[in-house]
Backbone bond lengths (Angstrom), bond angles and torsions (degrees), N, CA, C in turn:
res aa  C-N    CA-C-N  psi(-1)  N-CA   C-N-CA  omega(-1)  CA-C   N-CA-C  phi
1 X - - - 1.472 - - 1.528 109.77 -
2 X 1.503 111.34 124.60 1.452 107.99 175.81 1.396 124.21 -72.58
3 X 1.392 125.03 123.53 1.733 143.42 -171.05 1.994 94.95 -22.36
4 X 1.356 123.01 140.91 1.232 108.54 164.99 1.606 117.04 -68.89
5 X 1.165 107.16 -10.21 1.791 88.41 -172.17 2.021 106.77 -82.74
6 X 1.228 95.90 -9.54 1.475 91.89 160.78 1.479 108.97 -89.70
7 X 1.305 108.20 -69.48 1.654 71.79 157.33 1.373 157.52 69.44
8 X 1.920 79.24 -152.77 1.337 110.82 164.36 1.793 106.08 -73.32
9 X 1.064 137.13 31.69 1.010 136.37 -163.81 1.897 85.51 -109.91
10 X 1.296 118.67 -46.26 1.516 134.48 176.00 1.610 93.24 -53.18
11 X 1.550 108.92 -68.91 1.803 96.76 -173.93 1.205 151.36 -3.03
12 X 2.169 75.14 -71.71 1.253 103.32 -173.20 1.523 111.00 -79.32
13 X 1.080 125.29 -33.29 1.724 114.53 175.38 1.548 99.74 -78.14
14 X 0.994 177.02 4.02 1.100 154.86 -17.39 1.827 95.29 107.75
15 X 1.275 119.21 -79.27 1.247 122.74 -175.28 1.901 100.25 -74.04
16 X 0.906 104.03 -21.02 1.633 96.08 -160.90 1.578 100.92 -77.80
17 X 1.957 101.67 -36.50 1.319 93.01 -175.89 1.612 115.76 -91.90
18 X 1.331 114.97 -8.31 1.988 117.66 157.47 1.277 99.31 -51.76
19 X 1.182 114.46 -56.74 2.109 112.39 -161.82 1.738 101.12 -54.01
20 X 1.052 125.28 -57.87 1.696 122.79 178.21 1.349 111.38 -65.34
21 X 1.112 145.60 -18.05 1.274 149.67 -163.27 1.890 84.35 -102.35
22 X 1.138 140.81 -64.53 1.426 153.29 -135.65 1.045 126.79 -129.81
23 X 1.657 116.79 78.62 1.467 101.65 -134.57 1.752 93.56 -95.98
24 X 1.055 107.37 9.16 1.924 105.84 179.58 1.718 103.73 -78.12
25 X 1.369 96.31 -17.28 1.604 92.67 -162.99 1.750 98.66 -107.95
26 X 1.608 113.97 19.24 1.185 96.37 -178.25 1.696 134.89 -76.98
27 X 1.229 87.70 -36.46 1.762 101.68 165.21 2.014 105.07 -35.16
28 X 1.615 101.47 -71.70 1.385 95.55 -151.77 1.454 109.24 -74.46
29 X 1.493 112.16 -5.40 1.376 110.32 157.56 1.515 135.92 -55.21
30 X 1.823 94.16 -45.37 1.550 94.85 179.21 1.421 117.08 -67.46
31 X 1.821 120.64 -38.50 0.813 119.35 146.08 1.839 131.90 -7.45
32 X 1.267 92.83 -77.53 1.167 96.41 -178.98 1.542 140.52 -62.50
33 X 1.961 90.37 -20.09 1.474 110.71 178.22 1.874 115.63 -73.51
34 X 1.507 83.59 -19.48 1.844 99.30 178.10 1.404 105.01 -76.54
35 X 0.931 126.20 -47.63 1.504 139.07 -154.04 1.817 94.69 -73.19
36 X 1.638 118.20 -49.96 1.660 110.71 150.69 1.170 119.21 8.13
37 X 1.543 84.89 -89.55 1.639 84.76 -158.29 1.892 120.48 -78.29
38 X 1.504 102.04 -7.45 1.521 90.15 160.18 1.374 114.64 -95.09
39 X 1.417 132.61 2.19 1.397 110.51 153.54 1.374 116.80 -82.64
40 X 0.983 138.06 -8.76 1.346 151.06 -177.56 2.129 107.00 -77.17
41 X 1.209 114.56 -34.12 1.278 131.97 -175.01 1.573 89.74 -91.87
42 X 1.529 125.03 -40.46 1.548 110.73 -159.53 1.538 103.94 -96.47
43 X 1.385 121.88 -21.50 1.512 124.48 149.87 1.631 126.33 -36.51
44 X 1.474 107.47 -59.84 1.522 114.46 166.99 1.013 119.17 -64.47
45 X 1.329 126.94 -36.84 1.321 126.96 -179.75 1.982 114.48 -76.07
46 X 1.216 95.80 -40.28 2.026 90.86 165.82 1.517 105.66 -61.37
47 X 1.276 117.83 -51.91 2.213 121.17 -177.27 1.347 97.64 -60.70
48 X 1.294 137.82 -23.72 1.307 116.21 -155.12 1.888 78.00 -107.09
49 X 1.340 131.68 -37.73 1.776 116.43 -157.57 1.483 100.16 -100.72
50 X 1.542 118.92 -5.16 1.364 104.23 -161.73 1.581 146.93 31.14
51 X 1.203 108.22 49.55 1.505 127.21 174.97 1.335 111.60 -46.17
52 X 1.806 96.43 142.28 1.061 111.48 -168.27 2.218 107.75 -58.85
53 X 0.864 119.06 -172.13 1.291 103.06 172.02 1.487 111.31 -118.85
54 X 1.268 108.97 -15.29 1.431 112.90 -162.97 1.930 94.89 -102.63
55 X 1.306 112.60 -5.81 1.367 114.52 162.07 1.920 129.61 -117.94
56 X 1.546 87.82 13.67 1.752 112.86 164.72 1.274 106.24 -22.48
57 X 1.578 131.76 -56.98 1.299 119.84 -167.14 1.179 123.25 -60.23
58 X 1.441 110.59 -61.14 1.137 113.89 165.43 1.820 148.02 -44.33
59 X 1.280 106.43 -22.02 1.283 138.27 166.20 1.302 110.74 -79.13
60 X 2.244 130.72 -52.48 1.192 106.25 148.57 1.442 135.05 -46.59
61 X 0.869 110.98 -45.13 1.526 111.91 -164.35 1.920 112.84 -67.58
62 X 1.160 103.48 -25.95 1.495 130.11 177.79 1.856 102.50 -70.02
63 X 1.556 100.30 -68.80 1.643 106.56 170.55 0.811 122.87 -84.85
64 X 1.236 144.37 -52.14 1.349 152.82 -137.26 1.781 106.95 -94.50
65 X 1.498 117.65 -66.48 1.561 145.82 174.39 1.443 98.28 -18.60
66 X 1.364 132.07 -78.87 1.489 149.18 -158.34 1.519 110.17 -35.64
67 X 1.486 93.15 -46.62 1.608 114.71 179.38 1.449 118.08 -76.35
68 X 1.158 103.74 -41.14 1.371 103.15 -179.30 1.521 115.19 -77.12
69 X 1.828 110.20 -22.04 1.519 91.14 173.75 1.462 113.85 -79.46
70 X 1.373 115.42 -34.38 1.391 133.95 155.05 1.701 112.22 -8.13
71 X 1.492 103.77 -69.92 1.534 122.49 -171.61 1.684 94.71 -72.69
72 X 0.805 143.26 -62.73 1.659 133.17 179.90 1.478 100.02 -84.65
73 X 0.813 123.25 26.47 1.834 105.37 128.15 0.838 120.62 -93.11
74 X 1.488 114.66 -19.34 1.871 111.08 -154.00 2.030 103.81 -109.39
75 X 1.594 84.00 -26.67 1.842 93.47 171.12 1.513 141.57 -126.98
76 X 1.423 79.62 15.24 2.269 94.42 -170.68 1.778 85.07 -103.26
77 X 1.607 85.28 -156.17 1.451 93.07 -170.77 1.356 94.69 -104.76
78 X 1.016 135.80 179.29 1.408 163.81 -153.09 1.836 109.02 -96.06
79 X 1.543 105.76 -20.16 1.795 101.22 -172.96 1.458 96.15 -100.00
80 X 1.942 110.43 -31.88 1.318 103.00 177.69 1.627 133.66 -80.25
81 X 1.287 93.64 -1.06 2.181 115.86 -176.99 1.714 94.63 -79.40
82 X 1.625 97.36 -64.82 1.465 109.99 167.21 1.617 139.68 -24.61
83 X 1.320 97.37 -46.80 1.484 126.92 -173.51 1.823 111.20 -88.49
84 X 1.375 115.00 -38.55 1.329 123.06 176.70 2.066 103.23 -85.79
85 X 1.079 112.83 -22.22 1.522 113.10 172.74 1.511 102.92 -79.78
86 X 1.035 133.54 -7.44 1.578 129.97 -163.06 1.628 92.14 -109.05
87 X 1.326 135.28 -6.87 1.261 150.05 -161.53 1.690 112.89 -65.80
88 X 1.243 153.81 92.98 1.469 120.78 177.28 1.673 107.37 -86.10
89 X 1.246 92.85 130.20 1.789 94.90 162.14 2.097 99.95 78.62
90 X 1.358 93.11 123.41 1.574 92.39 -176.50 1.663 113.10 -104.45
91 X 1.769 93.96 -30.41 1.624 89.43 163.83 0.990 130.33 -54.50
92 X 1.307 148.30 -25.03 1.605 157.41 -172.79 1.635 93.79 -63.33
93 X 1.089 110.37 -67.17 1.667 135.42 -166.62 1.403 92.29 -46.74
94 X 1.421 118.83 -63.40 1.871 114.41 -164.88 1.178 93.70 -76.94
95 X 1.641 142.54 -57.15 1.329 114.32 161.65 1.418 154.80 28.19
96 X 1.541 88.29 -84.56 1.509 126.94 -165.85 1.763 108.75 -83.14
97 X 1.385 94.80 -36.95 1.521 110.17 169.53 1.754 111.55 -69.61
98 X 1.238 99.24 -53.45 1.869 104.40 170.82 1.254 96.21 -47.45
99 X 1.054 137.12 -23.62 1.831 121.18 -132.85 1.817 88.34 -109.70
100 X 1.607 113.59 -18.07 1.306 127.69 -158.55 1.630 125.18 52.81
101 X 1.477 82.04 47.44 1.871 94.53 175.40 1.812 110.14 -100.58
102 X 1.401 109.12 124.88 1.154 123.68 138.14 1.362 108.44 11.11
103 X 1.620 130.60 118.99 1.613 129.89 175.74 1.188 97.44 -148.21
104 X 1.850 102.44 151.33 1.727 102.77 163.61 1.525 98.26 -71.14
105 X 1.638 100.92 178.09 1.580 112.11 -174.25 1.415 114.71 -67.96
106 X 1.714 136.67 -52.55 1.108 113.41 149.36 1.185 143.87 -38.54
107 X 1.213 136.08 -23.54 1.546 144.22 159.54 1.713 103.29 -55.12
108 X 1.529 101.69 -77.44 1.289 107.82 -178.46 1.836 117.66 -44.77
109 X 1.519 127.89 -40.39 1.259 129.65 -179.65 1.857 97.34 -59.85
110 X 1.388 102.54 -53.11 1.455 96.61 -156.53 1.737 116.30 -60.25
111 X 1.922 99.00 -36.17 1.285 91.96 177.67 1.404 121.94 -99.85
112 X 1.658 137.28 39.21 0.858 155.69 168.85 1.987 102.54 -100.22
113 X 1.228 111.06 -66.88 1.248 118.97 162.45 1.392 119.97 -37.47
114 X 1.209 136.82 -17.66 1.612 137.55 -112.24 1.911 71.61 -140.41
115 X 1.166 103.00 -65.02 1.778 133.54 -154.28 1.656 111.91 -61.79
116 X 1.679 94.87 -57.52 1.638 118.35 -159.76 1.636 93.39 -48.06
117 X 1.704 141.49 -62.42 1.137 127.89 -130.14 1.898 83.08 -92.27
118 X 1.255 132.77 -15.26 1.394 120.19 170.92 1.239 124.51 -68.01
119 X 1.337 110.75 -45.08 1.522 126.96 175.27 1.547 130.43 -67.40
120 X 1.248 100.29 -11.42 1.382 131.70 167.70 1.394 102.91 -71.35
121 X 1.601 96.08 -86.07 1.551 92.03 179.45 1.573 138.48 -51.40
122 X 1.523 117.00 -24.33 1.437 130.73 171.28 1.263 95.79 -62.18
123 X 1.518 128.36 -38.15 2.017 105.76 174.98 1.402 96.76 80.36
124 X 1.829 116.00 -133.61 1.365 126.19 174.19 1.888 126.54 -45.67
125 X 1.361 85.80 -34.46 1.318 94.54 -174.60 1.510 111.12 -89.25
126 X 1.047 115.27 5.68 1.689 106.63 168.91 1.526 104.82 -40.28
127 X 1.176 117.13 -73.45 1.454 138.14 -168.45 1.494 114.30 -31.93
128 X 1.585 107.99 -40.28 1.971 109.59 165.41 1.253 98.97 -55.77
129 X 1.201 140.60 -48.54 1.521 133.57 -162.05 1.684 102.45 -82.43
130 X 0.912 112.45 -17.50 1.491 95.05 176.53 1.770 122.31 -112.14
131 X 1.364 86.83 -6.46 1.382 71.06 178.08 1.953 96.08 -134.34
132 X 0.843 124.15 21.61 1.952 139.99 126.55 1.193 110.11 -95.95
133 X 1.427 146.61 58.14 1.026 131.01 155.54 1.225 126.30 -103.14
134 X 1.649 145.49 93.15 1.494 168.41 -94.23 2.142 83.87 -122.32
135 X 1.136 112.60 109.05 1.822 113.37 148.67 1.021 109.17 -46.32
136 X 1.435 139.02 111.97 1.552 114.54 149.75 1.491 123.19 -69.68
137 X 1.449 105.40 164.84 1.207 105.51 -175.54 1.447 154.03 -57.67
138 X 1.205 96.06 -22.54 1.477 115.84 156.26 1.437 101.40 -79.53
139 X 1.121 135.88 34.52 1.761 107.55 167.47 1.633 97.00 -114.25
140 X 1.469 119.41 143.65 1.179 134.40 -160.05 2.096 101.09 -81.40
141 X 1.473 120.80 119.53 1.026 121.68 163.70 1.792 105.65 -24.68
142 X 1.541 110.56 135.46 1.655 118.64 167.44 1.421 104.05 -130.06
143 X 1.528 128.42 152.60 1.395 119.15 144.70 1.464 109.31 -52.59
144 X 1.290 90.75 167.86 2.142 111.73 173.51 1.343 77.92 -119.42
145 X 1.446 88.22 132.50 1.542 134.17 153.62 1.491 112.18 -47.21
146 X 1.648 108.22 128.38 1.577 95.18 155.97 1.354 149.48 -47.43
147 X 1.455 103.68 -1.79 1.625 124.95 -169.55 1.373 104.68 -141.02
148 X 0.872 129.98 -29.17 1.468 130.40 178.84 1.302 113.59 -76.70
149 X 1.608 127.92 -37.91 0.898 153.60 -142.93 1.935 94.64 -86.28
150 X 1.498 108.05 -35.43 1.450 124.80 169.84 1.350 103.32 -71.78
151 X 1.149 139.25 -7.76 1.410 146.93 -158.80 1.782 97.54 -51.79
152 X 0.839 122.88 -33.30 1.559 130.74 174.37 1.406 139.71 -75.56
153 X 1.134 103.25 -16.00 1.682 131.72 -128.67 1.891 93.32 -83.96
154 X 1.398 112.60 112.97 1.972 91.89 166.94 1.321 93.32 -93.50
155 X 1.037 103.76 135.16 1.596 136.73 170.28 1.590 123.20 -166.00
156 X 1.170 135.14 144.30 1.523 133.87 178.51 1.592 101.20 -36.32
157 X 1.356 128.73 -46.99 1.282 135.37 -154.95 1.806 109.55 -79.99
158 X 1.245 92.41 -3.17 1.915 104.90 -162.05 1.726 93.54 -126.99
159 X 1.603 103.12 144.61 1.618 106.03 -177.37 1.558 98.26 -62.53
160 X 1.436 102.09 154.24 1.863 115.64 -178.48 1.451 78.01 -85.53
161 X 1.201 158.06 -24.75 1.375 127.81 -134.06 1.703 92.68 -117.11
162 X 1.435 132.07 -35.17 0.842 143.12 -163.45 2.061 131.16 -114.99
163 X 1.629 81.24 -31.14 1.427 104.19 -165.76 1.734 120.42 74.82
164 X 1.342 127.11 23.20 1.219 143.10 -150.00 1.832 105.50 -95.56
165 X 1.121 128.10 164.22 1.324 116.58 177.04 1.497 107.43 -80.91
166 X 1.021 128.52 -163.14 1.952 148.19 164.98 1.249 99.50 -86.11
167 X 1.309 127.49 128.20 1.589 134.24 157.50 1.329 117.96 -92.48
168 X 1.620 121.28 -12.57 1.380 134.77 -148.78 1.532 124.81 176.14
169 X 1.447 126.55 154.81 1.374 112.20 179.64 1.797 90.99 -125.74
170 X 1.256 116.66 158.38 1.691 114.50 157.83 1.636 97.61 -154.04
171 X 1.273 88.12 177.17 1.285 112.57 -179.75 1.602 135.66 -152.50
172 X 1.218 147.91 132.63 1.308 136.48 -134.61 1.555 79.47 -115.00
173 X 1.538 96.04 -179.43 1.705 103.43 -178.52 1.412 104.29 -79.87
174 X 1.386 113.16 157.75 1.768 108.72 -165.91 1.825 95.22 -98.11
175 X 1.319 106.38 -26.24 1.778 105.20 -173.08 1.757 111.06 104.22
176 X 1.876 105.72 -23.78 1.623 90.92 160.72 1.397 102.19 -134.02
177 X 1.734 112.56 160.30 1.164 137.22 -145.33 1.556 110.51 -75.74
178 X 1.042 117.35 148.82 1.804 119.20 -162.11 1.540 113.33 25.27
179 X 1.320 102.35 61.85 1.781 105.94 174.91 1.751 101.48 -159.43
180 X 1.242 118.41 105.20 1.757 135.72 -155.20 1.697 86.65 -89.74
181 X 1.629 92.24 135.35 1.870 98.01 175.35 1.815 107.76 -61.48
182 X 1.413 99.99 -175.83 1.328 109.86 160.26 1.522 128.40 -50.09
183 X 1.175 127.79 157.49 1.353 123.79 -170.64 1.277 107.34 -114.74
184 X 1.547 116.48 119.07 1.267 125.94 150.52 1.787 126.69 -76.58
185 X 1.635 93.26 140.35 1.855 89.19 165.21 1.376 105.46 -105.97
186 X 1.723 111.39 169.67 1.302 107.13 178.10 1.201 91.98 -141.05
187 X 1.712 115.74 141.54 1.167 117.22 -166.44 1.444 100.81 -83.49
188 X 1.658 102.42 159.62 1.440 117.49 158.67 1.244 122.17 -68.41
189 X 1.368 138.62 -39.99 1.229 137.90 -167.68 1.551 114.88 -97.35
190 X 1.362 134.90 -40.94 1.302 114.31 148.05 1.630 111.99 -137.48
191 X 1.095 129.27 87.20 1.146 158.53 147.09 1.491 116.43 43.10
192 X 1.861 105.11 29.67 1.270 108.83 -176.14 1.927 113.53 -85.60
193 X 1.310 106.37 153.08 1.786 85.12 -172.53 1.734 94.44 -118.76
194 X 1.316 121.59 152.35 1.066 136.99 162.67 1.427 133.24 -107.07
195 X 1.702 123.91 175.26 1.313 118.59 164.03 1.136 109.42 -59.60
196 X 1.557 139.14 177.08 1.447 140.49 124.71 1.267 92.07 -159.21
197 X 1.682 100.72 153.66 1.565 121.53 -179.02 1.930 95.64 -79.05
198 X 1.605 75.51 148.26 1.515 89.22 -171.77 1.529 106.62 -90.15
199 X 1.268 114.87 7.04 1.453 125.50 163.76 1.645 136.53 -102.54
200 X 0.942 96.67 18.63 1.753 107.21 175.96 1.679 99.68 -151.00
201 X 1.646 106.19 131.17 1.293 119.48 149.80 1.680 144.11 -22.73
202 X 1.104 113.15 67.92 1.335 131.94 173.62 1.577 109.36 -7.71
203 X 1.190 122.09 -9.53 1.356 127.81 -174.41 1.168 125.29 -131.49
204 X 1.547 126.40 -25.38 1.636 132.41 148.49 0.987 117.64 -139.55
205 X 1.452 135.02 10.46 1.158 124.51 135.14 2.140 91.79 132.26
206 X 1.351 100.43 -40.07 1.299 93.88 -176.38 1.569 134.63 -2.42
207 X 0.918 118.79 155.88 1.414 118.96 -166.54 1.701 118.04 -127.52
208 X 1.380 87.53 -32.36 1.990 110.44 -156.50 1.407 101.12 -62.05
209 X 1.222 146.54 96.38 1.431 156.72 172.45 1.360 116.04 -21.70
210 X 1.863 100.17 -41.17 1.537 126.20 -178.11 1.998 100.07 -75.83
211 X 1.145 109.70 3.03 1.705 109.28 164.02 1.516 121.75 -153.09
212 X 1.406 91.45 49.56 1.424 115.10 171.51 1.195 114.34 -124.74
213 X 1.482 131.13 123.46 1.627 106.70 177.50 1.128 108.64 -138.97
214 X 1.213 140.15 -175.84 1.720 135.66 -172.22 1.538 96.25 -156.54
215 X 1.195 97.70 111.17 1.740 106.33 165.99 1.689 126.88 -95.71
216 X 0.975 114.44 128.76 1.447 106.65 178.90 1.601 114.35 -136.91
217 X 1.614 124.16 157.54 1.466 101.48 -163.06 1.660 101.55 -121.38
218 X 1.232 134.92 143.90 1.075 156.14 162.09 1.305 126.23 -50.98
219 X 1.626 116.82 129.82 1.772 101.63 -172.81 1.609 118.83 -67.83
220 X 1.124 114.25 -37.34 1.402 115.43 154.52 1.782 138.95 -123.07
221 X 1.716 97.12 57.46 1.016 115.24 -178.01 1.382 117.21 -150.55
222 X 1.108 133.45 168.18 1.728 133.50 146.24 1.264 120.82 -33.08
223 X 1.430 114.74 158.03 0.869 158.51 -176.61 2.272 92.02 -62.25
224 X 1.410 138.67 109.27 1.062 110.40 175.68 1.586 110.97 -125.95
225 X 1.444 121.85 -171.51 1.270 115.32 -167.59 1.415 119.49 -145.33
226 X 1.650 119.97 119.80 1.212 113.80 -136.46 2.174 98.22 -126.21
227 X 0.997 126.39 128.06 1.404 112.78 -179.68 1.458 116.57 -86.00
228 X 1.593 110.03 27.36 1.454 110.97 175.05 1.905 86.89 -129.62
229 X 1.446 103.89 163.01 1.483 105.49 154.66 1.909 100.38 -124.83
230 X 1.163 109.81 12.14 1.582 105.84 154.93 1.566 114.67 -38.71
231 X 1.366 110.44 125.61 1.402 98.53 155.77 1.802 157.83 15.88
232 X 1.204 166.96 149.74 1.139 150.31 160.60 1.432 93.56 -112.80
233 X 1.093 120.53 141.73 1.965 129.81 -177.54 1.900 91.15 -79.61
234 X 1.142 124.10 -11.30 1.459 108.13 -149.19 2.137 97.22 -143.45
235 X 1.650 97.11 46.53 1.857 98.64 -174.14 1.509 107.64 -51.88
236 X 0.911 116.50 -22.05 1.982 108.02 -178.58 1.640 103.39 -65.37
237 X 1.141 116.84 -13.26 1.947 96.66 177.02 1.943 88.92 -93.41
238 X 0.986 119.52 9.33 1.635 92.98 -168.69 1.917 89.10 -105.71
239 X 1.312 101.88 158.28 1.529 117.06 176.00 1.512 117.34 -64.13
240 X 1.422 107.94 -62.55 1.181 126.42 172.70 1.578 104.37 -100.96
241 X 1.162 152.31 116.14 1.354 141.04 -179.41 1.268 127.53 -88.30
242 X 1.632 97.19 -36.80 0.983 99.87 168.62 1.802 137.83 -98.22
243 X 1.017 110.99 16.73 1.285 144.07 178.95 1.326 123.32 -112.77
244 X 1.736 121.95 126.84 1.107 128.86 179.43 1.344 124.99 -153.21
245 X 1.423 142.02 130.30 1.136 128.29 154.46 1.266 142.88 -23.14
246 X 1.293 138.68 121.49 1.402 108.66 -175.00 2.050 78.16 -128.19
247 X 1.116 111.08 136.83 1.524 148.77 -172.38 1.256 130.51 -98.40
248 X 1.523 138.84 115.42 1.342 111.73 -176.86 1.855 85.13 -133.51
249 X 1.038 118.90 158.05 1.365 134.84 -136.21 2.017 87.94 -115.62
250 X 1.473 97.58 -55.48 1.434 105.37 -156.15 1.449 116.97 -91.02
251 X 1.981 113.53 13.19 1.374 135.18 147.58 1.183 119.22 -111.87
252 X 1.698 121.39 -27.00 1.534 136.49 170.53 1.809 86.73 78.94
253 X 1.636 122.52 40.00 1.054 110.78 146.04 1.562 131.64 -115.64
254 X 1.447 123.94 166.93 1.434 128.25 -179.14 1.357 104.28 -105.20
255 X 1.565 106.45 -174.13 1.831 120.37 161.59 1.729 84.90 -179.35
256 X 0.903 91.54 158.88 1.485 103.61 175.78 1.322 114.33 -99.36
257 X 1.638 140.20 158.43 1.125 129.28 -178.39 1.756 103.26 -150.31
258 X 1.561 110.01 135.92 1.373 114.57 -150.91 1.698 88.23 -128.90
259 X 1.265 91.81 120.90 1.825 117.30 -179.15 1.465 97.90 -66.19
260 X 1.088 137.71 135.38 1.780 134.42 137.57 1.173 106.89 -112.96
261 X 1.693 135.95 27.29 1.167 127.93 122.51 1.246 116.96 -53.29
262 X 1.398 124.62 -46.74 1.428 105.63 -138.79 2.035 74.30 -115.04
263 X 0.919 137.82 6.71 1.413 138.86 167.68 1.117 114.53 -138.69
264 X 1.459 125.37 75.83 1.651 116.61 -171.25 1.566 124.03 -49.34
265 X 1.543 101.34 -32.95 1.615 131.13 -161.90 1.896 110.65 -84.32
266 X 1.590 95.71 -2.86 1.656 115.86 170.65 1.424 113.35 -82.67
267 X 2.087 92.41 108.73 1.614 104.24 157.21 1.553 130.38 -88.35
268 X 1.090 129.91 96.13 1.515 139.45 -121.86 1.815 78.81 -75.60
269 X 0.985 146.79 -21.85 1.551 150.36 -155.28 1.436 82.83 -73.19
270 X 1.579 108.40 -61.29 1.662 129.12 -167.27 1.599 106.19 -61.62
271 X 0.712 97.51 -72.12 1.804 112.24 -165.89 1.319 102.43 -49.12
272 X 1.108 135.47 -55.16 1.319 126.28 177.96 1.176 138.94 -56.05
273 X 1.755 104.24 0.90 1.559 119.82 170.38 1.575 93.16 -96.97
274 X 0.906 160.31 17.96 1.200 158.93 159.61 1.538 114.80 -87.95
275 X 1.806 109.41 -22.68 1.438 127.89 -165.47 1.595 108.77 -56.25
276 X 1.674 116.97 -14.80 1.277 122.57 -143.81 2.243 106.55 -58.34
277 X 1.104 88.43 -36.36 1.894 84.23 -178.21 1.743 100.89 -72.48
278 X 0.937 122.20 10.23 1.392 126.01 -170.11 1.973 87.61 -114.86
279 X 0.722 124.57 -62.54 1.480 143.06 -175.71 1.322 102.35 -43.60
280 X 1.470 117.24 -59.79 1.182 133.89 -170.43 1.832 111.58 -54.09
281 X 1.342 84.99 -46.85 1.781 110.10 -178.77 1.606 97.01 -49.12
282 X 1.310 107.81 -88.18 1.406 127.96 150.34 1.606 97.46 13.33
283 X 1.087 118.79 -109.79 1.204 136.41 -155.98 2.054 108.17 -47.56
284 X 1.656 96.24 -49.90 1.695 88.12 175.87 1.591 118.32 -62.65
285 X 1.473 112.67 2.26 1.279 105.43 -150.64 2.364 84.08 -107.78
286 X 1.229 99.49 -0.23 1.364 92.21 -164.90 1.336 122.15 98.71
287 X 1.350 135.73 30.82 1.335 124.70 -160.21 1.754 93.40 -139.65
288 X 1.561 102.79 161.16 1.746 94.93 -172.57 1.540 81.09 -131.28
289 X 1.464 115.63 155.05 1.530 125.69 171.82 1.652 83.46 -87.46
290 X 1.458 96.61 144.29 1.770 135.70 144.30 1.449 75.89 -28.51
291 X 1.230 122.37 -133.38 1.110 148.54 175.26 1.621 146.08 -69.57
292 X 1.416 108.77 103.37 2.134 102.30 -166.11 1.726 94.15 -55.80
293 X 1.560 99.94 172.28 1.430 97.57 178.70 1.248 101.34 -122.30
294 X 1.007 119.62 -173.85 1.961 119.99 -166.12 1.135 109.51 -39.73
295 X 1.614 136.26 -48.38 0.982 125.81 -165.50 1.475 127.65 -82.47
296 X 1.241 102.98 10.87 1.599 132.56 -168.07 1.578 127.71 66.24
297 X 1.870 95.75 24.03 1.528 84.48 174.79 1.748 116.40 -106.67
């Protein structure tokens, strides 16, 4: 596995040049450009201390936390710096997230942020930490999430490495013309990506073509809806081109899925915070993402 600071070395130019190109997405970019360099510090620091896995939380919140409130003070918005300072106790929070419980969005941002550069580095062993991960006692009973609650789950649809949900779909260039490669997922919880058939629903499995749909939006048009995610011969009328909804009707869930055919220079981690007018769509239309991504969309 190549070191993250090479990497994240892609990310960060990557994010720097979405933020000037996109200016809706600039906030959660910088955000995100902060957050860099403390996963980059909390990477070396898990390879260099080797933490236990089944006591991950505590060890983020010990290493990892400082930085991250650090980085959203200095690059989030002002309700979410606010909201994570009003916090008692950070182990509970990563915890609860190991534990794949149900969180409000500050909970969930902080211990996603908190988590990602450990779980990275554990590699195989992510998966002891997430699926041994002990509540302590002070952490307040939560429901589990309808999706979170799978947070464990081996199945094709769940990371092999982690048991984690899908945050995202992409796809590399296939080599022939209007025909999209195989589809990878990439997990939410530590950023491993897998196969998946590009013909069944990332979320129950569905199959039926007739409840699959792919939305994508137009530079000067709507939002439209297409029963292929093949290619468009003609990406300069689309907004985002390389970006699209992909839809399943008969869970009423989404995920987004990011071409590097048609954007070679697309880090699907990155790009998909840009997804937000796509998201937005998404959501008026009735549809819930698999999974929000750090920034909670």
């Amino acid at each position: 596995m190549a070191e993250p600071d090479a990497a994240w070395t892609a990310h960060r130019r990557r994010a720097e040049a979405l933020r000037e190109r996109y200016p809706h997405a600039a906030q959660p970019l910088a955000l995100y450009l902060a957050l860099l360099d403390v996963w980059d510090d909390g990477w070396r620091a898990a390879r260099a201390e080797a933490p236990d896995p089944e006591g991950l939380a505590a060890w983020a919140a010990e290493r990892v936390a400082p930085g991250v409130v650090k980085a959203t003070e200095v690059a989030g918005p002002e309700t979410l710096a606010s909201a994570i300072r009003e916090l008692v106790g950070f182990e509970p929070v990563l915890a609860a997230w190991l534990a794949g419980r149900d969180q409000p969005p500050v909970e969930r941002y902080l211990a996603r942020a908190c988590l990602h550069p450990a779980l990275v580095a554990l590699e195989a062993d992510a998966g002891l930490a997430c699926g041994h991960a002990t509540l302590p006692a002070s952490a307040s009973p939560v429901p589990r999430s309808d999706v979170d609650s799978e947070a464990s789950a081996r199945d094709e649809r769940h990371c092999p490495r982690c048991g984690g949900p899908p945050q995202l779909s992409w796809r590399d260039a296939s080599g022939e013309a209007l025909v999209s490669a195989r589809r990878q997922l990439q997990c939410a919880r530590c950023g491993h990506d897998w196969a998946y058939t590009g013909s069944a629903c990332p979320a129950c499995g569905e199959t039926s073509g007739s409840k699959r749909t792919v939305y994508a939006e137009r530079r000067a048009g709507p939002v439209v809806a297409s029963a292929s995610p093949e290619p468009d011969p003609q990406p300069s009328e689309w907004l985002l081109p390389h970006l699209r909804i992909e839809a399943c009707a008969t869970c009423s869930t989404y995920l987004i899925d990011v071409d590097r055919g048609r954007e070679p220079r697309a880090v699907p981690e990155v790009d998909e915070l840009v997804a937000l007018p796509l998201d937005l769509y998404a959501a008026e239309h009735g549809l819930t993402k698999i999974t929000r991504n750090l920034m909670g969309f």
